[in-house]
C-alpha positions in Angstrom: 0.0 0.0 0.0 1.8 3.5 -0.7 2.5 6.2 1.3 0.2 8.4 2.6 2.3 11.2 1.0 1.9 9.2 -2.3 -1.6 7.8 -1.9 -3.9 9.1 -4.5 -7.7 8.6 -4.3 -9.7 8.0 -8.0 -10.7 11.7 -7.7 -6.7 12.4 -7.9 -7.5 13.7 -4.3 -4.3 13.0 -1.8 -5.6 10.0 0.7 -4.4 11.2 4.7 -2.6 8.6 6.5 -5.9 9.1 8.8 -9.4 9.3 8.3 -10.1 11.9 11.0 -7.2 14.1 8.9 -9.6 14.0 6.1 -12.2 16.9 6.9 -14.9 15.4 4.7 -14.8 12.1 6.7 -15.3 14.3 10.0 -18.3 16.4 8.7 -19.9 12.9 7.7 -19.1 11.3 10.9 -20.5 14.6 12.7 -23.8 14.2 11.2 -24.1 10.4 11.4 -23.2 11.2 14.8 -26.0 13.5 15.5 -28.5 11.7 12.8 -28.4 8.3 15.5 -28.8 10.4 18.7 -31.8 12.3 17.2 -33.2 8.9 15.5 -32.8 6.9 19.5 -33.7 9.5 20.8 -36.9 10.4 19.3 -37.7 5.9 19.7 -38.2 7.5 23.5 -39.8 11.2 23.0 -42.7 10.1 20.8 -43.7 7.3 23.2 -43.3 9.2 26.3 -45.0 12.3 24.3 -47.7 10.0 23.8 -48.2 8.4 27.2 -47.4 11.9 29.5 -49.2 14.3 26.8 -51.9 12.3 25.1 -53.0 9.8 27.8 -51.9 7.0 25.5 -53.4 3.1 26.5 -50.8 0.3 26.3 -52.4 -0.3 22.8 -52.5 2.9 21.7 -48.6 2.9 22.9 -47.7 -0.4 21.2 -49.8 0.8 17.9 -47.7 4.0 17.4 -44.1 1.9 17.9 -44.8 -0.5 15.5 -45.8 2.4 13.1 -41.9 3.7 14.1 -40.5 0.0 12.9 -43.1 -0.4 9.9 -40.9 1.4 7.6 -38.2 -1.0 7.6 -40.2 -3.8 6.3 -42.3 -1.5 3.9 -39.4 0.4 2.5 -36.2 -0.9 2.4 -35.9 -2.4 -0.1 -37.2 0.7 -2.8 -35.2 2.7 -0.7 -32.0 0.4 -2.0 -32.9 0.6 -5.0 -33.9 4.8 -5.5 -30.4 5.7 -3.1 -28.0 4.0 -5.7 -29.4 6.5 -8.5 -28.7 9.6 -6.6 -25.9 11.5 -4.8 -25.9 9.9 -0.8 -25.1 13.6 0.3 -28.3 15.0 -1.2 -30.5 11.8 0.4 -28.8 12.9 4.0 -29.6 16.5 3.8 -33.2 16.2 2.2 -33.8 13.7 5.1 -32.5 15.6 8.2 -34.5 18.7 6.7 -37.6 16.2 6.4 -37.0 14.8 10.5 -36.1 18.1 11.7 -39.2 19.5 10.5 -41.5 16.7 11.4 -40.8 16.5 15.0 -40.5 20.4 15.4 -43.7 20.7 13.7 -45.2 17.8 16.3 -43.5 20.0 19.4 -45.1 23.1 18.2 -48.5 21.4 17.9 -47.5 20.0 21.0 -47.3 22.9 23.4 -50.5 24.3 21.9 -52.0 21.4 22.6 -53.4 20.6 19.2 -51.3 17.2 18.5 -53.8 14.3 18.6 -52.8 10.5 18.2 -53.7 10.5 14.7 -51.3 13.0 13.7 -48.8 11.1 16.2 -48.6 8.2 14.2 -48.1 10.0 10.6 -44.8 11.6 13.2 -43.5 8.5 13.8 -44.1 7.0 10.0 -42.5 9.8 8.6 -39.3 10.0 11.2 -38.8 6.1 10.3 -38.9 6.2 6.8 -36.7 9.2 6.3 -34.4 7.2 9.0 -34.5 4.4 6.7 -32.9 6.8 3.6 -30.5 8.2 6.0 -28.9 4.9 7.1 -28.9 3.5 4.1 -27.6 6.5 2.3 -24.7 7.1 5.0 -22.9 3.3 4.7 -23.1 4.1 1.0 -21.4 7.4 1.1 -18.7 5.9 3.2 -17.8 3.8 0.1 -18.2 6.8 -2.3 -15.7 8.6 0.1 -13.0 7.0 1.5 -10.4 4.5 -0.6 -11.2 1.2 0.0 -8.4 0.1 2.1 -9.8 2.4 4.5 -13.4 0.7 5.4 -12.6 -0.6 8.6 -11.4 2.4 9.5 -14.7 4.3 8.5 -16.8 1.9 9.7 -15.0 1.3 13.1 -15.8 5.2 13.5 -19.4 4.8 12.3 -20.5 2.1 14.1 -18.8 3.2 17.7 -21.1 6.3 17.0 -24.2 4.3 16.1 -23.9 2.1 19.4 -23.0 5.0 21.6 -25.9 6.6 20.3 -28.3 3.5 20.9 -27.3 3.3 25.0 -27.3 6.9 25.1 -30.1 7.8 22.9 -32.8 6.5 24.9 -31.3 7.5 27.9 -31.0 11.0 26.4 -34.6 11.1 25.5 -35.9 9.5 28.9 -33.5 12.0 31.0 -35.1 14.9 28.7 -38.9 14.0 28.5 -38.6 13.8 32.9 -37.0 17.1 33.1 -38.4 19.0 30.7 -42.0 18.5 28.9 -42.5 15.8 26.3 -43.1 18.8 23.4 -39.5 20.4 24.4 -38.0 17.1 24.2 -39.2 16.4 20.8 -37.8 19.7 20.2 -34.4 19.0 21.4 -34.2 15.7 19.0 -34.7 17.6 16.2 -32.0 19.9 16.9 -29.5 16.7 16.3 -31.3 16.4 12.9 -30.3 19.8 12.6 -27.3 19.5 13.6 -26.9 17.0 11.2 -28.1 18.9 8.6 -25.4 21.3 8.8 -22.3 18.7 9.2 -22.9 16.8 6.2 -24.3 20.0 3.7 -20.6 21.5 4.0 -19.0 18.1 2.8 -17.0 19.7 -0.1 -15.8 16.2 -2.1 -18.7 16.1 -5.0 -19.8 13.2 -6.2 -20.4 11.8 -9.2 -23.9 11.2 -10.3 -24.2 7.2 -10.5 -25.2 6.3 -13.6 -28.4 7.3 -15.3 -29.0 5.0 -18.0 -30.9 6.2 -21.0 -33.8 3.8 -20.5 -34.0 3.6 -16.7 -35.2 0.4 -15.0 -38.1 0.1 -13.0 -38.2 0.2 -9.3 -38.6 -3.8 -9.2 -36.5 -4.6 -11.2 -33.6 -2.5 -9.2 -34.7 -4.5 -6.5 -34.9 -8.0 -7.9 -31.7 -7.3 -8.7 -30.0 -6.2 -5.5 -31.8 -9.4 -4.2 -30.2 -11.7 -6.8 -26.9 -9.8 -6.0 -27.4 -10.9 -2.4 -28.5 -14.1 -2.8 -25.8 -15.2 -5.4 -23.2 -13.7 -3.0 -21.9 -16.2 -0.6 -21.0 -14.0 1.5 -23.5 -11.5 1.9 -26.2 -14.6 1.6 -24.1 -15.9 4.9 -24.7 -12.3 6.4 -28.3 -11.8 5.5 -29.3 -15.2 7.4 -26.8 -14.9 10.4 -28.4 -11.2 10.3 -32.1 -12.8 10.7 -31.3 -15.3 12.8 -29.6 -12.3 15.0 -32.6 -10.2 15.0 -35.2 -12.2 15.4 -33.8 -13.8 18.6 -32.4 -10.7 19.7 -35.8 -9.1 19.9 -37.4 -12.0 21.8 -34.4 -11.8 24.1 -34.9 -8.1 24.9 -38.6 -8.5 25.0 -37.9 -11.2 28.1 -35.2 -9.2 29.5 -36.7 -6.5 30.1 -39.3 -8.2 32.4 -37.2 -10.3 34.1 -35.0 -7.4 35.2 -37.7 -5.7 37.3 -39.8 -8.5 38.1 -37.5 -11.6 38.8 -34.6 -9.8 40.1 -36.1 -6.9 41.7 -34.4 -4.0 39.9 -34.9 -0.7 40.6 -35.2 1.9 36.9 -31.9 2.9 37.8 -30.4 -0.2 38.2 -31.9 -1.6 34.7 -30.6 1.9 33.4 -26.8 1.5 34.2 -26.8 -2.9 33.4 -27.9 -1.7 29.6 -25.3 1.3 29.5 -22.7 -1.3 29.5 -23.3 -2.1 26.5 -22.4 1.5 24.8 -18.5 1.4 26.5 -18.5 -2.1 25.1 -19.4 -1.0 22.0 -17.0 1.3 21.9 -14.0 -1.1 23.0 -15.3 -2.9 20.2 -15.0 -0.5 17.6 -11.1 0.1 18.6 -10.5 -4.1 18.7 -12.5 -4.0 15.0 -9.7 -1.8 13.7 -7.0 -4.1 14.5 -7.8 -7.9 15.1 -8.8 -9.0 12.0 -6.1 -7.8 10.0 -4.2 -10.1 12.5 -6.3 -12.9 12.9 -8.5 -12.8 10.2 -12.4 -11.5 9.5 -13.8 -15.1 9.3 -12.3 -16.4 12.9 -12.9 -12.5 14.3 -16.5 -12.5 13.1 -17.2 -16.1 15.0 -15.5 -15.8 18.0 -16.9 -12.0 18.5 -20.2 -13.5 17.9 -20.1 -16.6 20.1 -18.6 -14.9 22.7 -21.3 -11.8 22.9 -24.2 -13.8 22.1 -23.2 -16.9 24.4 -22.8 -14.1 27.3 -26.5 -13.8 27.9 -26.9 -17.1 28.5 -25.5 -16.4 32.0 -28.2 -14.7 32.5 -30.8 -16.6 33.6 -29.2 -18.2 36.2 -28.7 -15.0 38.0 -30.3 -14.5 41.6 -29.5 -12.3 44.8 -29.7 -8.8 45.5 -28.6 -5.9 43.7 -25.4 -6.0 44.8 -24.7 -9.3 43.3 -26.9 -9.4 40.1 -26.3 -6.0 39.1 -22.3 -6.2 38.5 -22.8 -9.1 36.8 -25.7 -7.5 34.5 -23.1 -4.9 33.4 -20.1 -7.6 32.8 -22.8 -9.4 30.7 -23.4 -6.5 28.9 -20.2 -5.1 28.1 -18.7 -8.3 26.8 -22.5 -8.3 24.7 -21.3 -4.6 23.3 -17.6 -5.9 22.7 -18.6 -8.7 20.4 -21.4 -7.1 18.9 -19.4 -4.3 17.5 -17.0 -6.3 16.5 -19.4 -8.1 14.4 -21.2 -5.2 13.3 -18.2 -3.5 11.4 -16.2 -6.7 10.4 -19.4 -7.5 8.8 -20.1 -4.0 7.3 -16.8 -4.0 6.0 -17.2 -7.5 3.9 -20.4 -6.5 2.6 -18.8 -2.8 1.6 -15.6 -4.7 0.1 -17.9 -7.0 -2.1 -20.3 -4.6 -3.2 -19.4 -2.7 -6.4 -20.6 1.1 -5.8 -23.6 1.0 -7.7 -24.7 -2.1 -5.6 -24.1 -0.8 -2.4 -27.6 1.2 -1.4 -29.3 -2.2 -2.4 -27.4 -4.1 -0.9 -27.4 -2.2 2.3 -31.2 -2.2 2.5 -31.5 -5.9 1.1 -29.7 -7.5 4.0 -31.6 -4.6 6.3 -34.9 -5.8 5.1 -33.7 -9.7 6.1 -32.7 -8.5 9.6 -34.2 -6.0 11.1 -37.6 -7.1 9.6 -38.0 -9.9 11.5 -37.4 -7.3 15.0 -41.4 -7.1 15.4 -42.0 -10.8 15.1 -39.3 -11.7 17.5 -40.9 -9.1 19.9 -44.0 -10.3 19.6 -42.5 -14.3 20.4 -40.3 -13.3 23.3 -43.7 -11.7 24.5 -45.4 -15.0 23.7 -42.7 -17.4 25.6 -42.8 -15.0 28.4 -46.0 -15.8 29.3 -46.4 -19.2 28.2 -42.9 -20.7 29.8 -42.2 -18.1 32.6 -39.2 -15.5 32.4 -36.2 -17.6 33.5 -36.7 -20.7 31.2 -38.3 -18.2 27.9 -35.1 -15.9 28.2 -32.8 -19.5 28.2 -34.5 -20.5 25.2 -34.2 -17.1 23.6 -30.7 -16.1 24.4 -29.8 -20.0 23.2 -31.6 -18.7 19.9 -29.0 -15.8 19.5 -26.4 -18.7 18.7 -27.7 -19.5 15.5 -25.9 -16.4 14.3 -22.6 -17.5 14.8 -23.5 -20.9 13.9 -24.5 -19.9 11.0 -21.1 -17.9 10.0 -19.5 -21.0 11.5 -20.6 -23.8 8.8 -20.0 -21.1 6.2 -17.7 -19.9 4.2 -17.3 -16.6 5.8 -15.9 -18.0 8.7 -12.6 -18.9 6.3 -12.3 -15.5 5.3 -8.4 -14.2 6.1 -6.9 -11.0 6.6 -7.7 -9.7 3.3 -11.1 -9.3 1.5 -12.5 -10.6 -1.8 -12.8 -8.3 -4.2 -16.4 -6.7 -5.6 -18.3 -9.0 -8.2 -19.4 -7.8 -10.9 -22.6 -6.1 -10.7 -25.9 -7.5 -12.5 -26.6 -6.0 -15.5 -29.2 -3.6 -16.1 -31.2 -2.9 -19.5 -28.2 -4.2 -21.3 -25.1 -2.5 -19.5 -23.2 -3.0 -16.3 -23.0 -0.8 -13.3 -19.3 0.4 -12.7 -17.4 2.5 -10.2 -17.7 6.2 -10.6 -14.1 6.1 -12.0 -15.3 4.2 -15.2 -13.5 1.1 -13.7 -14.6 -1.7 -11.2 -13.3 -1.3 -7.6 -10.4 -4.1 -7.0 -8.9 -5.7 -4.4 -6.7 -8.8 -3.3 -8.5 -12.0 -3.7 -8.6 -14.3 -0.6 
């Protein structure tokens, strides 16, 4: 690899020896910063707005978060397809204008006391589905900006901001909604948006418009096609299932956990507070380890053990018992090791999928393996639920925390778990209405075959 002095990016821009030397990289790390704490936080505000504001009923309450999660399922995938024809940095900005205006509209409504659940709900549809463009738009642009060689890098900083953001989001929002009125802490989440806003608008590095074809495909096609690009990757196919099976189990762990802290160990809110922060410092050890072990072990052996070891730790949960003193410090080891190997997955895992994804891929094969996994959240919510009642807390969260091992079994009896300390180059992309998407260069990204 040359020099950083010598290092040239395809734009014939000078590559910095670091990505936080590279001023556009900050301003996008800024705003993805700021985008996650606005988008966790607001998964608090509008419930709390709901409940402290409008009087919500436990329906009423469970009705408007699964309007939140709905656009996942519903638009993913188009959302794949549409971001690969335009510039990412025009889908972030367009979106934190949408989300900053949403929920300052809902705050203003708010504190003049004409917001009704009705108008709620279109809140938290709109929030989620511009969320949905940003996060698929900002692990494109990361591909679009930085030289390949310097993924890990990107995404280590990325991801350590996106789990930070998912402790302290909700935490954030909770702390804000108690303090201050529920309107005002809408408010205050769409000043990150904002914020945002304003980070990623002065990214100066322009990019190139993907290609616009003369006769452009239809949506579904786009899409069949980022699902065939998925499916006939064994690699991404491997992450897409260990991604489900992740999610799924995941949710029905969390749905369990969350009553057994409370009501089988006694936990006070601030106890079950500080046993989940754990997992943000985790995280965040994670992201540093992600940087470094698998160019010394490998991605394959990194991403198994990371995920056996992360997963497996909940399994020490059930078996818990005592008083505070006891179960607590043991909560929070449980949960740090959880945030260790989850981040390590998360950007090993991001970087494979970047790495094998030509440019023009890469939006739908973001929201391809996004559809896969995070889809399945509401059902595996709704089965942890289920189990809870039917088997009891202690033997339903065994059963679901066990579950959260088919991930890394999974990447274990595949052949991502043989990947080494260099990744595959991109495949060729499908083709589409008779010519081939390439890198914005003119030429297809390369790299060192395993």
């Amino acid at each position: 690899m040359p020099s950083a002095s010598s290092a040239i990016s395809d734009s014939g821009r000078p590559v910095p020896s670091s990505l936080w030397r590279d001023s556009d990289f900050r301003r996008l790390w800024v705003g993805q910063t700021a985008s996650q704490l606005g988008e966790h936080t607001g998964l608090v505000v509008l419930p709390l707005f709901a409940v402290l504001t409008l009087n919500a009923s436990a329906t009423q309450l469970g009705v408007l978060r699964a309007v939140g999660q709905a656009p996942i399922l519903l638009l993913a995938l188009f959302v794949g397809a549409w971001v690969d024809r335009w510039r990412t940095r025009t889908v972030m900005v367009l979106t934190d204008v949408g989300r900053t205006l949403a929920l300052g509209a809902a705050a203003v409504a708010g504190l003049f006391g004409w917001l009704g659940l009705p108008t709620l709900f279109v809140t938290a549809f709109a929030v989620g589905a511009l969320s949905v463009f940003f996060d698929v738009a900002y692990q494109a642009s990361l591909v679009r900006l930085v030289q390949r060689d310097q993924l890990v890098q990107g995404n280590s900083a990325l991801e350590g901001s996106r789990s930070a953001a998912q402790i302290g989001g909700p935490a954030l929002g909770g702390a804000l909604a108690s303090l201050l009125s529920a309107p005002i802490a809408a408010a205050s989440s769409a000043l990150f948006f904002a914020l945002s806003f304003l980070s990623i608008r002065r990214i100066r590095r322009v990019e190139s418009n993907p290609e616009r074809l003369e006769r452009p495909s239809w949506v579904w096609r786009r899409i069949h096609e980022g699902l065939r690009f998925v499916v006939r990757d064994t690699a991404l196919r491997t992450v897409c299932l260990a991604s489900a099976a992740f999610q799924f189990s995941f949710a029905a762990v969390m749905t369990v956990y969350l009553l057994f802290l409370p009501r089988e160990l006694h936990l006070s809110g601030t106890a079950v507070g500080l046993a989940l922060a754990a997992t943000g410092p985790g995280a965040l050890l994670g992201s540093v380890l992600a940087a470094r072990l698998p160019n010394r072990f490998g991605y394959g052996p990194v991403l198994v053990a990371a995920a056996a070891l992360g997963d497996g730790a909940f399994l020490c949960v059930p078996a818990l018992h005592g008083p505070p003193a006891v179960t607590v410090p043991a909560l929070v080891a449980v949960n740090f090791v959880f945030g260790v190997g989850g981040q390590l997955v998360n950007v090993a895992v991001m970087a494979v999928r970047q790495t094998v994804t030509p440019d023009g891929m890469q939006g739908r094969a973001a929201a391809t393996i996004t559809f896969v996994g995070m889809g399945l959240s509401p059902l595996g919510s709704l089965f942890g639920g289920f189990l809870a009642q039917e088997w009891g807390l202690r033997t339903s969260l065994l059963a679901t925390a066990g579950g959260m091992l088919l991930s890394p079994a999974v990447m274990a009896l595949s052949p991502l778990a043989r990947l080494g300390r260099t990744l595959p180059a991109a495949q060729n992309a499908p083709l589409t209405a008779g010519r081939s998407e390439v890198h914005e260069s003119g030429s297809r990204p390369s790299g060192d075959v395993e």
